[in-house]
C-alpha positions as CSV (number, residue, x, y, z in Angstrom):
1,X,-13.6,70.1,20.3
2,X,-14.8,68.6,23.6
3,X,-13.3,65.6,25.6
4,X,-15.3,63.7,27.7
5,X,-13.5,61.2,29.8
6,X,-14.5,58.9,32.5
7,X,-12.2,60.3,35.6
8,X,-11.2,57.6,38.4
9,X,-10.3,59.0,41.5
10,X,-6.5,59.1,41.5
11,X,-5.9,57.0,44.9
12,X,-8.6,54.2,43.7
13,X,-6.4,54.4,40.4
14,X,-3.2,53.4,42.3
15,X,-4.5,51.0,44.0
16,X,-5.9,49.2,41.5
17,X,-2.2,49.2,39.4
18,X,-0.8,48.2,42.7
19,X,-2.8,45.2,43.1
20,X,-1.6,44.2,39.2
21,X,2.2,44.8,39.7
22,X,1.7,42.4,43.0
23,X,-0.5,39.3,40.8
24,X,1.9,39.8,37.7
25,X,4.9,39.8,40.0
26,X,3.9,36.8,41.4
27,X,2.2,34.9,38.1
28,X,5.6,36.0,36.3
29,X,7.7,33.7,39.2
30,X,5.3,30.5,38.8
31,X,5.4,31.1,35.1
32,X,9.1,31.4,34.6
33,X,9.3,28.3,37.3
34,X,7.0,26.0,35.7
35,X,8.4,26.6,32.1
36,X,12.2,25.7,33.0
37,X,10.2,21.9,34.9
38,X,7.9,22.0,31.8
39,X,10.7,22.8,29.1
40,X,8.1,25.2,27.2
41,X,9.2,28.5,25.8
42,X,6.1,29.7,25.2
43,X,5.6,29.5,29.1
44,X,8.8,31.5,29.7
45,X,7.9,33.6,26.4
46,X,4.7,34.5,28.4
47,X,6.5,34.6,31.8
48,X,9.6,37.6,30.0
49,X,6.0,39.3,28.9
50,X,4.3,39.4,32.4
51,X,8.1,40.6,33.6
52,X,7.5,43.4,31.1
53,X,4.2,43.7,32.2
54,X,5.5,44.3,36.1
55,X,8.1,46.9,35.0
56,X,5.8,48.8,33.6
57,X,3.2,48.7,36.0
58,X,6.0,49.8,38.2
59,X,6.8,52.7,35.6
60,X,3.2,53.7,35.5
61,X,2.8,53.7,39.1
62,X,5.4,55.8,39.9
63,X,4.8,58.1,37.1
64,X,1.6,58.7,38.1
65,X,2.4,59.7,41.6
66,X,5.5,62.7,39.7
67,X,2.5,63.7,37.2
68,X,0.8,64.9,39.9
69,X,3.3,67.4,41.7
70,X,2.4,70.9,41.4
71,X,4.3,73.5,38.9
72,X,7.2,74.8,40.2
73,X,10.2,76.5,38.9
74,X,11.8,73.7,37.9
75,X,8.9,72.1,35.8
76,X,7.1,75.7,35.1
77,X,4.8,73.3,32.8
78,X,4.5,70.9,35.6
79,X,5.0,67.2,36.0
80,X,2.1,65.7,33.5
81,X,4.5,65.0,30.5
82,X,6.0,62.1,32.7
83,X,3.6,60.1,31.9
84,X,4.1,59.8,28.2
85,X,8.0,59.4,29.0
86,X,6.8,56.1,31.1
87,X,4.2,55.3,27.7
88,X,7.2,55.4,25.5
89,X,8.8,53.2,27.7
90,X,7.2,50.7,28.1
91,X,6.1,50.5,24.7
92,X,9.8,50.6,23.8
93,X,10.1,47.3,26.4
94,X,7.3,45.8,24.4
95,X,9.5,45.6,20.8
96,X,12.5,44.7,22.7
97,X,10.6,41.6,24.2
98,X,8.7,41.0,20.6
99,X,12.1,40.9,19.0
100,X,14.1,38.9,21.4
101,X,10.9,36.3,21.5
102,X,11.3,35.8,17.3
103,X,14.6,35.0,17.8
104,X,14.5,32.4,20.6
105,X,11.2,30.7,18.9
106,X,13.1,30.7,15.3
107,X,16.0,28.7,17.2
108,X,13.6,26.5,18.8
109,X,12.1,26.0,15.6
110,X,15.3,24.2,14.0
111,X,15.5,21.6,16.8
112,X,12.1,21.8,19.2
113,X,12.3,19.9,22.4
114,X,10.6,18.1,24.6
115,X,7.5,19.5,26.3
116,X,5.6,19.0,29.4
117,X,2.3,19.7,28.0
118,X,0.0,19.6,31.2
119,X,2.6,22.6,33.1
120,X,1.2,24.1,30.2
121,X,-1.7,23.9,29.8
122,X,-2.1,24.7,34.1
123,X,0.1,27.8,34.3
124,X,-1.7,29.1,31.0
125,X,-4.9,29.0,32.6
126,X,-3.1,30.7,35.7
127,X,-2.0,33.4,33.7
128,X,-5.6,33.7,31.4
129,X,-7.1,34.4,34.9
130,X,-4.3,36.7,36.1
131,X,-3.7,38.4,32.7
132,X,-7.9,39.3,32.4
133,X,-8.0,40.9,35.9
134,X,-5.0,43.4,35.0
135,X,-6.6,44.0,32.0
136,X,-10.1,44.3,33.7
137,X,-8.5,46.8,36.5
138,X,-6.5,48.9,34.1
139,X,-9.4,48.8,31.4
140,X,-11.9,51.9,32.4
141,X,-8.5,53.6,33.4
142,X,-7.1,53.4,29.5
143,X,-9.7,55.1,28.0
144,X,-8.3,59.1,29.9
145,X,-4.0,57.9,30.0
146,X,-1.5,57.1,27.2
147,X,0.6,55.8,30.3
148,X,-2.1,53.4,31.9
149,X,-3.4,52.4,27.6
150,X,0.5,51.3,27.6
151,X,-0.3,48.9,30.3
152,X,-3.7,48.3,29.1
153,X,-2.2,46.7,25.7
154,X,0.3,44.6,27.8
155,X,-2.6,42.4,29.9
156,X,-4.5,42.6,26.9
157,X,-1.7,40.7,24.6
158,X,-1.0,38.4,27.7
159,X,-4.2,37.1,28.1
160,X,-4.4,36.3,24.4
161,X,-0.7,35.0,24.6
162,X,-2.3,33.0,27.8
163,X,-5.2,31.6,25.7
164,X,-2.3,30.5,22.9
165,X,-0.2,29.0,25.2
166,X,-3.1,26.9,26.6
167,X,-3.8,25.8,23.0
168,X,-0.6,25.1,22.3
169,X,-0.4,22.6,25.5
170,X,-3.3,21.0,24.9
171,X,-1.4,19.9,21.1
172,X,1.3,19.0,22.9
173,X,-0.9,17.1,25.1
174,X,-3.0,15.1,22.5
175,X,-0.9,15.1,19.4
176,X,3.3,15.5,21.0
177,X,3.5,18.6,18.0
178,X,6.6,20.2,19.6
179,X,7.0,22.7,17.1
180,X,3.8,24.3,17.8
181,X,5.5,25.9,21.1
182,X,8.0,28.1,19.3
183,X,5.7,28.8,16.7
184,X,3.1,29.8,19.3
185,X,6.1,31.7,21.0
186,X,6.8,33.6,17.3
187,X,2.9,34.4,16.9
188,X,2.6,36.1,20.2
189,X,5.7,37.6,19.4
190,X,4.5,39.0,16.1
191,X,1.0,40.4,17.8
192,X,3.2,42.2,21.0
193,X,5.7,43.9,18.0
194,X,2.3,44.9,16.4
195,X,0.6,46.1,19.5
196,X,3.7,48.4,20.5
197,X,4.8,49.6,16.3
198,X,0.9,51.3,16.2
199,X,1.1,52.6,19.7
200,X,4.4,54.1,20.0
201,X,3.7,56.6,17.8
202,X,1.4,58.8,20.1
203,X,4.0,59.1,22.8
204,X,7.0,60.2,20.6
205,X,4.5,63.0,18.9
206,X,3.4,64.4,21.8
207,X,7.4,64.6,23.4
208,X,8.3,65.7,19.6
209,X,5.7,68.4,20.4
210,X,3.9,67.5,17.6
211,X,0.1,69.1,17.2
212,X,-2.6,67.0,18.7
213,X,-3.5,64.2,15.8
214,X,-7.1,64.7,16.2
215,X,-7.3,68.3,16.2
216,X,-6.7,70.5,12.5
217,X,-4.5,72.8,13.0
218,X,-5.8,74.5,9.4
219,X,-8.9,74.8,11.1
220,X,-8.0,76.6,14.6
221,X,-5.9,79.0,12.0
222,X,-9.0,79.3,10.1
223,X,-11.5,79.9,13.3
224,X,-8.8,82.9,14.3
225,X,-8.6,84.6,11.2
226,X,-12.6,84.9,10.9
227,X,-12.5,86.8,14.2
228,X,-14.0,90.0,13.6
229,X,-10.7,92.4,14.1
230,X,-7.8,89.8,13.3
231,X,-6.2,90.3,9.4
232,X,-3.7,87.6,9.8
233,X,-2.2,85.1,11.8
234,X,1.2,83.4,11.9
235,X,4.1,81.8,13.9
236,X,1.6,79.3,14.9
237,X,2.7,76.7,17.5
238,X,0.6,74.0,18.3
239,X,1.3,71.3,20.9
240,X,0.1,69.3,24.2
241,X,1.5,70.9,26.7
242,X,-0.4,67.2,28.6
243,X,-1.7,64.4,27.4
244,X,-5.4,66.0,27.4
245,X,-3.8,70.1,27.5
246,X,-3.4,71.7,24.3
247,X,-1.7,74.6,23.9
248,X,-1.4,77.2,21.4
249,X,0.7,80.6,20.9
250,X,0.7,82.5,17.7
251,X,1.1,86.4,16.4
252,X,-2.1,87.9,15.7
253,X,-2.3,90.8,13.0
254,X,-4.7,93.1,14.1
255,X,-6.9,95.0,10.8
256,X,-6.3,98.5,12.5
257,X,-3.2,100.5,12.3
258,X,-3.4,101.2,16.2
259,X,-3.7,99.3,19.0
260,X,-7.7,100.3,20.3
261,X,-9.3,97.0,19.4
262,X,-6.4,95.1,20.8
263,X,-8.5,93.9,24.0
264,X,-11.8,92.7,22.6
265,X,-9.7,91.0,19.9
266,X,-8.2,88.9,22.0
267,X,-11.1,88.0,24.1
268,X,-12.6,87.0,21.3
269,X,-10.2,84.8,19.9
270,X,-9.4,83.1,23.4
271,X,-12.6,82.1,24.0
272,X,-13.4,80.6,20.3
273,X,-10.3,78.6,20.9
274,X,-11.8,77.8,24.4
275,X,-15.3,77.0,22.8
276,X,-14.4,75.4,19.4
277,X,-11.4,73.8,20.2
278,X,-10.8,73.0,24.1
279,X,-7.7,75.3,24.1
280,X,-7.7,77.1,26.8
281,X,-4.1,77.9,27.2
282,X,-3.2,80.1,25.0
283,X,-0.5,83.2,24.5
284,X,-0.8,85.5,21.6
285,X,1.2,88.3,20.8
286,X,-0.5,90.5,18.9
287,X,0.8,93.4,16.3
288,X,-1.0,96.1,14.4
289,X,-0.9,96.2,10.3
290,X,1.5,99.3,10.6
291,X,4.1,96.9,12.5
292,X,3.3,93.4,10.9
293,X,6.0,90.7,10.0
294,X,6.3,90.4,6.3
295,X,7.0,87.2,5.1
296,X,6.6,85.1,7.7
297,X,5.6,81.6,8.0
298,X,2.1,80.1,9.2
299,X,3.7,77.7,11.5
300,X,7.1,77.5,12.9
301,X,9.4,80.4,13.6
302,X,11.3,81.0,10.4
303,X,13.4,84.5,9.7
304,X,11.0,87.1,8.3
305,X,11.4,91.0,8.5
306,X,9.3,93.6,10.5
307,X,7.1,95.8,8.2
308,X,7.9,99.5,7.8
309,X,4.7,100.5,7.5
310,X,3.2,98.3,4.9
311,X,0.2,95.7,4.9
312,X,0.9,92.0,5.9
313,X,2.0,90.5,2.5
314,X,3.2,93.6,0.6
């Protein structure tokens, strides 16, 4: 299984999420500002979502720089995984504002007041502008980082909650609907909770240490078992070690009753993982069929017995 991703050089990355904490940082201010003048929550329901969008630029930024220390014996893994600690983060921030948002728009709901539609409509298009460039810098970035696709998914549902809010102004504007704020402020609520419910699920699997979804786990088994040399495999563990770094480590049952074909064995079954798969860290432990577990489990690490002398299975 091959990846192909567009790398960007790692300082041009920062600076690009730099410049986007600095124009939501200061977009966020105007926003929250102008919607206490204008008396529109859906301006300060944008403004608490560029906020969110700052944090976590701020999150990204800095987990960027950790991710790339050097192993040592601290982190004997490394410092990668801290970027899909700052994912589930900020998509954690993202159903915390989603749900606070429903609330405040169902209150305004019951009594809307009085808005200044043309605040609006202006800081909306302030924040369209703003809210497309982040998404524009961070866009080619996504596409290679669960961390940076975190960030990605916030400019992209602020500059539709920017085109909304613009909408919702110009009603204001033409027609005095003052309901159509808070239930503007409820729909961009409804598409952030939906944005961060399908994305959140990547980060907790991988710190879960769950096996890669787009790789079959029956099939790497599979590949290893037609090995010319292997009889079984088991205690299979699967996970990313990294976002883009699977790893693998499994027993390997070698046919023989000795220990002679144990080298080319694993050669072999390294690089068809390498070649098939993209795994290229990989640890095996490997027994004979005169020392083979009985009983034990294809994945996992249940309690099984060590054979006295019997085939795998008897």
């Amino acid at each position: 299984m091959a990846h192909d991703h567009a790398h960007i050089d790692p300082e041009s990355g920062d600076r690009r999420v730099s410049l986007a904490i600095w124009a939501n940082a200061l977009l966020t201010v105007a926003q929250i500002v102008g919607g206490v003048f204008a008396g529109s929550l859906a301006l300060i329901a944008d403004a608490l979502h560029n906020f969110s969008d700052m944090a976590s630029l701020v999150i990204a930024f800095v987990a960027r720089k950790i991710a790339r220390r050097p192993a040592d014996a601290r982190m004997t893994f490394g410092y990668g995984r801290i970027e899909i600690v700052a994912a589930l983060i900020n998509n954690t921030t993202l159903i915390l504002v989603g749900i606070y948002l429903i609330y405040e728009g169902g209150m305004r709901m019951i009594d809307p007041p009085e808005v200044a539609g043309w605040t609006v409509v202006i800081l909306g298009a302030v924040a369209l502008v703003v809210d497309t460039l982040t998404a524009l810098l961070t866009y080619s970035m996504q596409k290679d980082s669960v961390n940076i696709r975190a960030l990605f998914l916030h400019n992209l549902s602020d500059a539709l909650a920017s085109v909304a809010v613009i909408i919702g102004g110009t009603l204001i504007i033409l027609y005095d609907l003052r309901w159509v704020d808070p239930a503007i402020t409820i729909g961009i609520a409804l598409y952030i909770l939906y944005l961060a419910l399908t994305e959140i699920g990547g980060p907790i699997r991988m710190l879960m240490l769950g096996s890669p979804p787009d790789l079959d786990a029956g099939a790497v088994v599979e590949a290893m078992n037609n090995v010319d040399g292997v009889r079984d495999v088991h205690h299979v563990h699967l996970w990313q070690m990294q976002e883009h770094e699977v790893a693998l480590d499994c027993h390997v049952v070698l046919v023989g009753r000795d220990w002679s074909d144990l080298e080319v064995v694993k050669q072999e079954v390294k690089k068809k993982l390498a070649n098939d798969f993209g795994i290229t860290h990989s640890s095996l432990e490997f027994e004979t069929s005169a020392n083979a577990h009985r009983g034990a489990s294809l994945f996992g690490h249940k309690d099984d017995a060590k054979s006295t002398g019997e085939e795998p299975g008897e």
